[in-house]
Steps between C-alpha positions, in 0.01 A plus 500: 500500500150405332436270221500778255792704616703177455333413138596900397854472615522190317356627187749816500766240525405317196411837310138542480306791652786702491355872508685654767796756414821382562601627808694853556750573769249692675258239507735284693672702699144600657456154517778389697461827728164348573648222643643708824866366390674824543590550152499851539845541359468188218460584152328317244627493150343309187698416234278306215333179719730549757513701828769595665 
């Protein structure tokens, strides 16, 4: 992790720069597939902030 990657991820901690979309279901389910976990059968579910 670079300086700036760690300043970002800091600053969407404490609110600021926050232009991303929240995330959808989709998003992280092809996230965690990208991982090689063998999720295949896993489902992703987001209720409000949460994911489930």
């Amino acid at each position: 992790m670079g300086m700036f990657d760690f300043v970002k991820g800091v600053g969407k901690k404490l609110g600021f720069g926050d232009d991303e979309p929240e995330p959808t279901a989709d998003t992280l389910k092809r996230g965690l597939d990208s991982h090689a976990l063998r999720t295949n059968n896993v489902e992703v579910v987001v209720k409000g902030d949460t994911a489930v």
